[in-house]
C-alpha positions as CSV (number, residue, x, y, z in Angstrom):
1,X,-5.0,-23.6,-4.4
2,X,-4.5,-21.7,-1.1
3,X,-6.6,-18.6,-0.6
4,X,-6.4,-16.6,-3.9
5,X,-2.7,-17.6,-5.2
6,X,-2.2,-21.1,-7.1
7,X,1.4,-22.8,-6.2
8,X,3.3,-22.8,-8.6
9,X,7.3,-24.1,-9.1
10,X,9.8,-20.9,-9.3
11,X,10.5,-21.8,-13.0
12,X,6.9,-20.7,-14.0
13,X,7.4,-17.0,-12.1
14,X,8.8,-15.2,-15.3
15,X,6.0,-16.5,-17.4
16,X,3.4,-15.4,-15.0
17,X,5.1,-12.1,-14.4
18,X,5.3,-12.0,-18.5
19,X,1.8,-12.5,-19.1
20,X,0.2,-10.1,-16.1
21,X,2.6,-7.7,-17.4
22,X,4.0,-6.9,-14.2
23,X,7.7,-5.7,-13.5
24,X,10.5,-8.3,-12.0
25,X,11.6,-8.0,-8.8
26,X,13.1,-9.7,-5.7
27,X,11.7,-10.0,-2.6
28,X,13.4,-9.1,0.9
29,X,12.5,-9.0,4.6
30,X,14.5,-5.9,6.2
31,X,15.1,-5.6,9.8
32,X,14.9,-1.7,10.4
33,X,16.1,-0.1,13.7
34,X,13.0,2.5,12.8
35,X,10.0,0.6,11.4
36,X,10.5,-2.8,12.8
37,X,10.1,-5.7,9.8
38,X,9.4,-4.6,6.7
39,X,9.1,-6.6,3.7
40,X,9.9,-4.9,0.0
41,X,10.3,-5.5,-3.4
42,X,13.2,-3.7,-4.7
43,X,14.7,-4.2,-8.6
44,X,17.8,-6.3,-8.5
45,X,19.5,-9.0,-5.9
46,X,21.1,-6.8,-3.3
47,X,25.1,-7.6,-2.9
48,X,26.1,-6.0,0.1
49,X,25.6,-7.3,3.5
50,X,22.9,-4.4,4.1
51,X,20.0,-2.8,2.1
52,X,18.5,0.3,2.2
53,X,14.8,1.0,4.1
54,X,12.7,1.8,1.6
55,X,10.6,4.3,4.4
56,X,14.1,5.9,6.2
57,X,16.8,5.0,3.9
58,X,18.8,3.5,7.1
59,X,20.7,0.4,6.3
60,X,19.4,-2.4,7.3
61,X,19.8,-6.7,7.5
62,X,17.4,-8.3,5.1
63,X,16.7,-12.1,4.3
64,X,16.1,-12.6,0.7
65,X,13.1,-13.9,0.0
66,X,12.9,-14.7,-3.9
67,X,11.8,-13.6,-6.9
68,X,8.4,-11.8,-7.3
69,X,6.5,-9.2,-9.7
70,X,4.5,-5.7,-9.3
71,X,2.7,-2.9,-10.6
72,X,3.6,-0.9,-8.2
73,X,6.8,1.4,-8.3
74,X,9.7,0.2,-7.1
75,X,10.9,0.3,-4.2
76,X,8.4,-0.2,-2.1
77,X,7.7,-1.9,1.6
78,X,5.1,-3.0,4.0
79,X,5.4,-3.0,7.5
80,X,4.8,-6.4,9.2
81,X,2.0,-6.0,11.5
């Protein structure tokens, strides 16, 4: 176990999400003009070449990161500091 999180295989993700009763999401890295890197958790897989900030709304280039859960409400993003 590293710091607070166990590793765990991507196949077990759904399960966890399940039983913490969190909501599904995917994980991106956005490059914004504005705000620099963010990272957010937005609802489905984006399709497009560009994704939306979730602070300006300007399109940006993102990096998919994977799939993820949250309480929070969707979307959201955090700067990267």
């Amino acid at each position: 176990m590293r710091g607070e999180f166990p590793i765990m295989a991507c196949s077990t993700i759904p399960l966890e999400i399940a039983s913490k009763h969190l909501t599904s999401s995917c994980c991106v890295a956005l490059s914004c003009r504005q705000h620099g890197q963010i990272r957010a958790a937005i609802q489905d897989v984006p399709v497009d070449r560009f994704h939306p900030c979730p602070v300006c709304h300007l399109d940006c280039e993102y990096t998919l990161l994977g799939p993820g859960g949250t309480h929070k409400t969707m979307p959201f993003g955090d700067e990267v500091r």
